[in-house]
C-alpha positions, 0 to 999 in steps of 0.5 A: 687687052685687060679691062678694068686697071690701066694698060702697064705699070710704072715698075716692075712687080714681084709677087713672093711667097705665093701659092699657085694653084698648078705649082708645087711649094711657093712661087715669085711671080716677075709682073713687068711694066705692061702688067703682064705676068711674065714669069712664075719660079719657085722661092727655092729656085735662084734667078739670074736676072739683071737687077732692075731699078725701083723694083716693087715687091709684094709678099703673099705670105702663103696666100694662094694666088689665082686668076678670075672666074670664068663663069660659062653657065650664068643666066643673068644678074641685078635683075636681068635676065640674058634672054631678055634684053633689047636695046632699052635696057642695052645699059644693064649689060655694062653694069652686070659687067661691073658687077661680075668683076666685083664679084671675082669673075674675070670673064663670063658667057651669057648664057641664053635660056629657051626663048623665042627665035625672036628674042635670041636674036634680039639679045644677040644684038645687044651682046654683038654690039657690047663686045664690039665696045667693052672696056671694063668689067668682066669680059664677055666671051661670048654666048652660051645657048642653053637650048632651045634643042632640048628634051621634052622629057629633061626641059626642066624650068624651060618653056614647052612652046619655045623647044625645036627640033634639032635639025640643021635648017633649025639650028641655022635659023636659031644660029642666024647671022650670029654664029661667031659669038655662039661659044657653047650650045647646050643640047639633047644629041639624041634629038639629032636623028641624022647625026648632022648637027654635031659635025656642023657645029664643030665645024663652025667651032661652036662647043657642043655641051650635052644636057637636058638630055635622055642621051644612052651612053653609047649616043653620048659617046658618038657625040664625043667621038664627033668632037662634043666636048662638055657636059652641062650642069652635071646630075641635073636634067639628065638620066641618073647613074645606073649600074646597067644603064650608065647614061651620058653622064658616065659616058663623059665622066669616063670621057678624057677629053670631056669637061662637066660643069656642076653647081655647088649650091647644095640643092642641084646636087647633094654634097656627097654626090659632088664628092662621088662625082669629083672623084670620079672625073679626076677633079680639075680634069674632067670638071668645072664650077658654073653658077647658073645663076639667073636675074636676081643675082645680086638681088635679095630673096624674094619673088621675081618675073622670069619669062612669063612666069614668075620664080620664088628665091630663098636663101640663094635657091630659084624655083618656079611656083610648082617648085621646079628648081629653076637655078640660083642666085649664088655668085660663082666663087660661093661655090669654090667656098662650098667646097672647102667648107663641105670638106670634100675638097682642098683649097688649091682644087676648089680654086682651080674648078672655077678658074683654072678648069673652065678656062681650060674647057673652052681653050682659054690660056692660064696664068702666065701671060695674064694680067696682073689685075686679074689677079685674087688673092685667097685666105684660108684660116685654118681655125674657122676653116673660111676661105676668103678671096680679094682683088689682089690689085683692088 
């Protein structure tokens, strides 16, 4: 089901003269009554279909067409951290919800930093019962666990006190009665010493993300061979590329079947980096835009509780009091636009590494089939070089 527009359509829709990203030249896409996409053909191409009465169309004019972002790395919005909630500010989820679609983000994991075992699960709960009920906005997909089976030494802004070690009856205990909703763990490999934990977690479908990590190259790649399948936040927390010592990172970049997500925000890692690094992993192949935005999200800059702790945000950066980069609080799709304005991506990839590439990271199916209502619509003006993005059915 599709949240946030009505269930169908009273006519059918053509969609004409689109760009698509996937699809070469521009395309027709055929919406039928249920609003679902059923068909996308190329404008050159005749279709041989019965006409149809009261047929709608709409022409793009060379715009591109895309669905929503799928954001798999977001730690809060409107001033709401995922970690912290509990069954009095149980409203906030709804409204982030809205939030995130207004935002152009289709569908999101709320991703749950190191905390206490107690305030997982307490935040578990909230999202177990919101799933259950959801009928609009951004759709939770589930849950990102980033921790709390970290590195000590690549722990970066999360909490010493609350990191465990990674052992199956720990993570059963972390996991809970909540193993369902568990979507991504992020977590050091190398902490696993009996090499258990990998096989359990793919055996209960949970993707198993490397970060945080001081994971070699060879750990990573038995991770990878074990059915570890994504990186999380590319560059950051994790050993750097070396020439004899090439890490997790060049492990999985050299990996076909594992997808990095990075952040585009121009502090977590320089431009130049994301090109080298885009380049290297085959673009839309082997990566994926997140935001790893935290609470403040939509809140202007200022200073704002985080934990126990206390983070300063200037223009769209977090950093804890020492300056430790903490995060952002950049809507994801800013950084399809940071691309393209950095000039070291084209539009249609830019596009496709927030939507296309992360649905495909957690198996997620593509445009066909989708609603219509998750459409975008993307301008791109080649005088000022702005990309701009609407809700295509707002």
């Amino acid at each position: 089901m599709n949240l946030k527009t009505p269930s169908n359509f009273a006519t059918p829709l053509n969609i004409i003269n689109a760009l698509v990203p996937g699809y070469k030249d521009r395309q027709m896409l055929f919406i039928n009554r249920d609003g679902i996409i059923e068909q996308i053909v190329s404008m050159d191409r005749i279709i041989k279909r019965v006409p149809l009465t009261n047929l709608q169309v709409l022409d793009a004019e060379g715009d591109r067409l895309s669905l929503g972002g799928v954001d798999l790395q977001i730690n809060g919005a409107l001033g709401t951290a995922f970690p912290d909630l509990n069954a009095e500010n149980a409203g906030d989820l709804p409204k982030i919800c809205d939030y995130l679609w207004n935002s152009g983000v289709d569908a999101f994991l709320p991703t749950l930093v190191t905390t206490s075992v107690e305030n997982i699960h307490r935040s578990l709960i909230v999202i177990t019962d919101f799933m259950q009920n959801q009928n609009s906005g951004a759709k939770v997909l589930g849950v990102h666990l980033e921790g709390p089976f970290l590195n000590p030494e690549k722990r970066g802004a999360h909490p010493q006190e609350y990191l465990l070690n990674l052992s199956l009856p720990e993570l059963r205990r972390v996991l809970g009665d909540f193993t369902e909703i568990v979507k991504v763990i992020t977590l050091a490999p190398e902490l696993d010493s009996h090499n258990e934990v990998i096989s359990y977690l793919s055996q209960q479908g949970i993707i198993v993300s490397l970060g945080h990590s001081q994971a070699t190259a060879e750990q990573a790649q038995t991770v990878f061979d074990m059915g570890g399948s994504m990186v999380t936040h590319a560059f950051n927390a994790m050993p750097p590329l070396h020439h004899r010592e090439p890490g997790l990172l060049a492990a999985a970049i050299t990996h076909k079947q594992v997808m990095c997500g990075f952040i585009a925000d121009g502090q977590h890692i320089s431009p130049m980096m994301i090109d080298l690094l885009l380049r290297a992993s085959n673009y839309t192949q082997g990566l994926f835009l997140v935001s790893d935005a935290l609470a403040p999200l939509g809140l202007p800059d200022g200073t704002y509780p985080w934990d126990s702790r206390e983070i300063i945000v200037t223009d769209g950066t977090a950093r804890l009091a020492d300056g430790t980069l903490s995060g952002t609080t950049l809507p994801l799709l800013t950084g399809v636009q940071n691309l393209v304005k950095w000039g070291i991506c084209d539009v249609e990839t830019a596009i496709a590494l927030a939507t296309s590439a992360p649905r495909q990271a957690i198996g997620l199916s593509g445009i066909e089939g989708a609603h219509a209502s998750n459409l975008l619509r993307w301008n791109y003006d080649e005088s000022s070089k702005e990309l701009t993005w609407q809700r295509l059915l707002s």
